[in-house]
Steps between C-alpha positions, in 0.01 A plus 500: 500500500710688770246688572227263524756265789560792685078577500469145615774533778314801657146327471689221678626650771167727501385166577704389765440852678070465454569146624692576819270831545191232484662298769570714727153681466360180586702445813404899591843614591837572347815301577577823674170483757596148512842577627339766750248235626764226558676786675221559735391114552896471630482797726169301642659162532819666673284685715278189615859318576655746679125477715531118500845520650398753766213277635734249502736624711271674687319117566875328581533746778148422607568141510884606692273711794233231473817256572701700742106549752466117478823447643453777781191332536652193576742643737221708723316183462860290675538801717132508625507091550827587702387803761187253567739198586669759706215622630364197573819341705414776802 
């Protein structure tokens, strides 16, 4: 009777293995190419963020320069209204 459990143990876990062997066949990779791909899709996403936050500081100090040549635009602007007033008083 010993004998026969211990049989039916190892067809059990025989089982268990042909089972999880089966499922992972039918996903095509191991947990271990799984691992790797997560790995890799990280890498990506860290990649495209660290890109993301370079065009966005690269756009703030657009939008600072695009700021700073209005405002000297409005001063030559004040400064050009002001020679001509000048100008025109002789």
């Amino acid at each position: 009777m010993q004998d026969f459990e211990r049989r039916n143990l190892d067809l059990k876990i025989e089982y268990k293995k042909l089972y999880f062997s089966v499922r992972t066949a039918g996903l095509g990779k191991t947990s271990e190419q799984w691992c790797q791909e997560i790995k890799e899709e990280k890498i990506k996403a860290d990649r495209w963020e660290r890109k993301f936050q370079e065009a966005q500081m690269r756009n703030e100090a657009l939008e600072r320069s695009l700021s700073e040549s209005r405002n000297e635009k409005g001063e030559l602007k004040a400064r050009v209204a002001e020679l001509e007033k000048t100008l025109h008083q002789y």
